[in-house]
Each structure stands twice: as C-alpha cells, then as structure tokens.
C-alpha positions as CSV (number, residue, x, y, z in Angstrom):
1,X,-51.3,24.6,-84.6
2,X,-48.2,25.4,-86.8
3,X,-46.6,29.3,-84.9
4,X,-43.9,30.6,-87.2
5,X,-43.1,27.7,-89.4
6,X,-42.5,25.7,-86.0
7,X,-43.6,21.8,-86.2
8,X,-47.3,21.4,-84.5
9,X,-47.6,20.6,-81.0
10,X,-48.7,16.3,-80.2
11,X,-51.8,15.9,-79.0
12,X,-51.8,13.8,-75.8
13,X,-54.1,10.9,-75.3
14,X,-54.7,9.2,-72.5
15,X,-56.6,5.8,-72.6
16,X,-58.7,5.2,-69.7
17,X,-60.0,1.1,-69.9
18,X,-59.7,-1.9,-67.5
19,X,-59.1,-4.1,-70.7
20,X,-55.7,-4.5,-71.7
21,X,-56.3,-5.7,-74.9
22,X,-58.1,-2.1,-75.9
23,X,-55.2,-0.4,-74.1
24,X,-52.8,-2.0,-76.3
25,X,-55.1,-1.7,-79.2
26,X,-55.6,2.1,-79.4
27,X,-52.3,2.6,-78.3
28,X,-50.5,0.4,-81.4
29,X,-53.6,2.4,-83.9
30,X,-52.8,5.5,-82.7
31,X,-49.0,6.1,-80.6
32,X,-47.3,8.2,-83.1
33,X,-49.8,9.0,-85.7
34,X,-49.9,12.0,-87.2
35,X,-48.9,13.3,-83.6
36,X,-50.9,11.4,-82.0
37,X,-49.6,10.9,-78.1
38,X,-51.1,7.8,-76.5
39,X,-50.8,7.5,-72.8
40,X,-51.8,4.7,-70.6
41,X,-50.8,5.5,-66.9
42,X,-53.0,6.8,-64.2
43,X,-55.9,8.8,-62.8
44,X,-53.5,12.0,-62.6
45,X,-51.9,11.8,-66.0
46,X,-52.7,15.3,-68.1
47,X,-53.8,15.2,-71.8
48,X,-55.4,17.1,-74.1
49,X,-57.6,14.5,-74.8
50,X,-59.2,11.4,-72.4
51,X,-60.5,8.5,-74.4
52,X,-63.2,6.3,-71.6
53,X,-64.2,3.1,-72.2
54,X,-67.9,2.7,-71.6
55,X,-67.5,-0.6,-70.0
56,X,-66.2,1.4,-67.0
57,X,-69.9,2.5,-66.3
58,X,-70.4,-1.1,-66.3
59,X,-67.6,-2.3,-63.8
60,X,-68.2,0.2,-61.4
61,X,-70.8,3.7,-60.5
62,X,-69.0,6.3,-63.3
63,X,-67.2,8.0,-60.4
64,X,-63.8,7.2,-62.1
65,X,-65.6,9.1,-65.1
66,X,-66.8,11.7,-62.9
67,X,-63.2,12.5,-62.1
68,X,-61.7,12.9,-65.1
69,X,-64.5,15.3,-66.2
70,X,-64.4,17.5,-63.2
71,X,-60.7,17.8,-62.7
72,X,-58.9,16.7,-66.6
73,X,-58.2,19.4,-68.6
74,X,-58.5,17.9,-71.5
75,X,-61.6,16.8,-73.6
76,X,-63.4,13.4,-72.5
77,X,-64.6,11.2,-75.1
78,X,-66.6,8.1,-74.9
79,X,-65.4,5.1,-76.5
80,X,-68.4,3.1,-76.8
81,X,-69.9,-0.4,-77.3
82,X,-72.0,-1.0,-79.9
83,X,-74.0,-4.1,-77.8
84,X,-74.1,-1.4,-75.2
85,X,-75.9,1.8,-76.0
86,X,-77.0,2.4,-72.5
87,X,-72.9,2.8,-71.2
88,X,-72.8,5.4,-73.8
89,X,-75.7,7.2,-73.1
90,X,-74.4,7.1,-69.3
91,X,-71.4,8.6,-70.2
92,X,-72.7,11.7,-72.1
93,X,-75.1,12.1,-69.5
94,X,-72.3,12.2,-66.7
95,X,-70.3,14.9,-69.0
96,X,-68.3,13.0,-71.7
97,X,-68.3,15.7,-74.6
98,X,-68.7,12.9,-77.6
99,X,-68.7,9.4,-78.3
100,X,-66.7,7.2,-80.6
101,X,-67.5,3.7,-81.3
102,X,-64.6,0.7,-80.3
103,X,-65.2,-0.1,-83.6
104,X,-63.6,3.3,-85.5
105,X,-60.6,2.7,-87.7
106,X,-57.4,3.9,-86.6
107,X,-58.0,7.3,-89.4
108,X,-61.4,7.3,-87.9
109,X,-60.4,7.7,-84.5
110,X,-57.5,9.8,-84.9
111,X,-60.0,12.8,-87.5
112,X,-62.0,12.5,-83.9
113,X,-59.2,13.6,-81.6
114,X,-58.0,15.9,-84.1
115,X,-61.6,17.3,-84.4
116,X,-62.0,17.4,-80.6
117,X,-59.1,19.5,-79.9
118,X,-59.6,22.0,-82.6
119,X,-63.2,22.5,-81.4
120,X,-65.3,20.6,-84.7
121,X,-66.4,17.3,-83.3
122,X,-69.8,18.7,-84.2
123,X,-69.2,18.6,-87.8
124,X,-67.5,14.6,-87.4
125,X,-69.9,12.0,-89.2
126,X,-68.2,9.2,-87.0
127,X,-69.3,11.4,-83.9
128,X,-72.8,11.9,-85.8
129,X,-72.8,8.1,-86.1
130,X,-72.0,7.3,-82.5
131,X,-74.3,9.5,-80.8
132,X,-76.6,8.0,-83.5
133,X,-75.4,4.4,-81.5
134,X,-76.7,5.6,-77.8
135,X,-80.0,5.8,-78.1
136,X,-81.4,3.0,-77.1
137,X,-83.9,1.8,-79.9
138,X,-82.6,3.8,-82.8
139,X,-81.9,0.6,-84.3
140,X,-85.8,0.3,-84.4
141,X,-86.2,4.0,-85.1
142,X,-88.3,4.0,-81.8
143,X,-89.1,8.0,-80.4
144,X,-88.0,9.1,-76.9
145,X,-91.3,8.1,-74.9
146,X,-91.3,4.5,-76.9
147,X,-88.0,3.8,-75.7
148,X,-89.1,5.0,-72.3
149,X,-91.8,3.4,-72.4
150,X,-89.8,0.0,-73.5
151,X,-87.3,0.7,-71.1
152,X,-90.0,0.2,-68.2
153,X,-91.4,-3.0,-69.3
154,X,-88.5,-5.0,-69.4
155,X,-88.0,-3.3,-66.0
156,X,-91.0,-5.1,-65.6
157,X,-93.4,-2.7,-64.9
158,X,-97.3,-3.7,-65.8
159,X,-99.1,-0.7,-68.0
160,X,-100.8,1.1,-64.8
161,X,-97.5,1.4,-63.6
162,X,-95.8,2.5,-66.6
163,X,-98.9,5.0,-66.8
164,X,-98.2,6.5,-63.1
165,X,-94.6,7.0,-63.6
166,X,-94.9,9.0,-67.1
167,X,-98.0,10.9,-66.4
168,X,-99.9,10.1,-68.6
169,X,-102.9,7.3,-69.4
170,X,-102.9,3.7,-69.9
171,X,-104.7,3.8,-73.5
172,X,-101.9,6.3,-74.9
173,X,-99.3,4.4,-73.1
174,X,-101.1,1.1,-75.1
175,X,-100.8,3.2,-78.3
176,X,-97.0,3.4,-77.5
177,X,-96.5,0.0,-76.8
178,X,-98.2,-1.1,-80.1
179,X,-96.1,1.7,-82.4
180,X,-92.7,0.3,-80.4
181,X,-94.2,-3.3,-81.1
182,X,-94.7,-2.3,-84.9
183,X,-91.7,-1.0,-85.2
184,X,-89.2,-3.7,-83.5
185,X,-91.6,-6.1,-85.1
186,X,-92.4,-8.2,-82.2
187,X,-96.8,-9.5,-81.0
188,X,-96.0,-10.4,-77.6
189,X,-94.3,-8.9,-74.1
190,X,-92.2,-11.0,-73.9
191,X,-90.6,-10.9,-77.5
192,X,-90.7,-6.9,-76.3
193,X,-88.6,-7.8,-73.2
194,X,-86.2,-10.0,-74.8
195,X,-85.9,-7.5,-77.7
196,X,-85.2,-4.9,-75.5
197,X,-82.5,-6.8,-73.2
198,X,-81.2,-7.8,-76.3
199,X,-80.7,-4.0,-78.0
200,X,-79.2,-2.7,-74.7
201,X,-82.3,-2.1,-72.0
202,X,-81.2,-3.6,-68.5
203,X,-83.4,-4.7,-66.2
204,X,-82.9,-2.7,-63.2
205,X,-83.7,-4.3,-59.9
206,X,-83.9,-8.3,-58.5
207,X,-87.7,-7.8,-59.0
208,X,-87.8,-6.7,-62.2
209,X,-85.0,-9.5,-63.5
210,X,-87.7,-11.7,-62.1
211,X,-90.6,-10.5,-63.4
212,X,-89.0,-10.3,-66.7
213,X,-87.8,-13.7,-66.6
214,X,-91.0,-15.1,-65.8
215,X,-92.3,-13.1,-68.5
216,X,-89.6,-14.5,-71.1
217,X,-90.4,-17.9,-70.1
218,X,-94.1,-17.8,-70.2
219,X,-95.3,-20.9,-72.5
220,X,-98.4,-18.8,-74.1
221,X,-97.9,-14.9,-73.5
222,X,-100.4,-12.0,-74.2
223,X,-101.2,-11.2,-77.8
224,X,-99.5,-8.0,-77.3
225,X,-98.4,-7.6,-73.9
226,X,-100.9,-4.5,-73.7
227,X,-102.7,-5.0,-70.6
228,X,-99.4,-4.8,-68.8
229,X,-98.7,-8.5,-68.1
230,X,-101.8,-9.7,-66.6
231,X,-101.9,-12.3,-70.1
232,X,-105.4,-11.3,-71.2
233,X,-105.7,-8.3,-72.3
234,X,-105.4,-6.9,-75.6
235,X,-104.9,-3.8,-77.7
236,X,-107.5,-2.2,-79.3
C-alpha cells in the first residue's frame, strides 16, 4: 500500500521445499518482481507470505506445515502438484489458506501473492483452478461420496466393508461404484484401482497395497468389481 506518495512496501516470500531446483526456480521467477521478496532460509524466517511445497506432506507427517501455520505470521499457500491432488488436499486440510499449482507462470504466481496479502485470493481464477486440482476425481467429475467411495477400494476394501465404514448399504454403495465406473470409464476393479492410484488415491496400509496389487494383477477380474472383489458378482 502506497502512504503519502511513499513507494509500497515488498512483500516477503519465503519458499519452503526440500527440492532445490523449485527453490531456485520460484526464487529466479519471482526475487524482485514487482516487489516481490523471495526468501529461502529457515523454519524461523518471517514473511508476509509462506509458499509450501506439497511434496513436504509426502517426505514427512505435515508437522513442518503445522508450524508454519501455527506460529508464521504470514499467509500459507500451497504450492501443489498436479500428479498429487491428495498433498494438496492435505495441506488445506492442515490450515494452508490456498493452493497454487508448480505449474503457475511467474505473473500467475506473483497476482496470487499479491492477492493473498491484500485479502482477494477468493476472487483469483488460478486459486479457483487449484482448489479445482485437489479433489481427488475432479478430473472424472466424480461427487464427494464416489471419490470416497473410490478412495476405499483401492485401499482395498471389499463392498461390505466399504458399506460399514460410510453407513450406509451395499446396493447404494454398488450404485456408487457404477456412477464412478461410468464416469472414469473403466468395467472392471481393477481398471478402478489402477485408475484411482493413477489420478492420486494412495493405498494406505501393507494390506491394502497387497490386496490392491493382487487385484491389478488378476488375469480375468469381475465384470465390475461390484461384489467387492469376491470376482463373481455383478451389478445390477
């Protein structure tokens, strides 16, 4: 903000990655532009803004992110990875204000900041876009409980299982399964589970990798995976 004709102050940026090459790279887009401050140093540097690369949820449990929520003054952004919706959903879920995809142009990225610390990120189509990104299945325009529902079979849970943990039964959980099937344009489980692994659902435990490996490897699989894995039933 411009106070009696005075020059406005920079806004401060402070890079938070364990990847050099996108330390150097938002720091040679952005360093100087338009008063644009980039900082790379440490856990206790102060900025007005704190730009976290998703792969951090990845390389370790989010406390780092934690941190910088809880004690930065400044505003935390996600930059996120387009292969990895689920980092960026983790981030906004553990308190990052916005996200803004690695893939933003250096104008892109620095209308964000800009936005951010004048209070409009809401009104930001690259914002828009990103949180767009982080839903796991938007690329399939799959609702909330398909995803959900998704989510758990590459987990590798059968339907009853599925059924238990959402509450409700296994014929509307079948009628889920076949609108997400229709929808990624998949028949069988396993083209489910290796669509889903594929658009960013992780399999979550040693079991489940197993299962779902199994399941990916399976010669002749269910027509449509509906009777949750047990390779005979089918959707009706």
């Amino acid at each position: 903000m411009t106070i009696d004709g005075a020059e406005p102050a920079d806004i401060w940026v402070h890079v938070v990655t364990s990847q050099a090459i996108v330390r150097a790279g938002v720091k040679a887009l952005l360093d100087g532009r338009e008063g644009i401050r980039v900082i790379t140093g440490g856990r206790g540097v102060e900025a007005d803004v704190v730009l976290y690369d998703v792969i951090g949820m990845n390389e370790g449990d989010g406390s780092d992110l934690d941190c910088f929520v809880a004690s930065s003054r400044g505003i935390v952004l996600a930059l996120t990875r387009e292969l990895r919706p689920d980092l960026g959903a983790a981030a906004l879920q553990r308190g990052a204000l916005a996200p803004v995809s690695i893939g933003a142009s250096a104008e892109q990225l620095a209308a964000v900041i800009r936005a951010a610390v004048s209070g409009q990120l809401t009104e930001s189509s690259v914002v828009q876009d990103a949180t767009t990104a982080t839903r796991l299945g938007w690329e399939a325009k799959l609702t909330g409980r398909e995803a959900q529902v998704l989510g758990l079979i590459v987990q590798g849970m059968s339907n009853h299982d599925i059924a238990d943990q959402c509450g409700l039964s296994v014929n509307s959980i079948k009628s889920y399964i076949r609108n997400a099937y229709r929808k990624m344009g998949v028949e069988t489980r396993a083209q489910a589970v290796a669509w889903g692994i594929g658009h960013g659902f992780l399999v979550g435990s040693t079991r489940s990798a197993s299962h779902s490996l199994s399941v990916l490897g399976t010669r002749n699989p269910p027509a449509l995976g509906v009777g949750g894995g047990t390779g005979n039933a089918r959707h009706g």
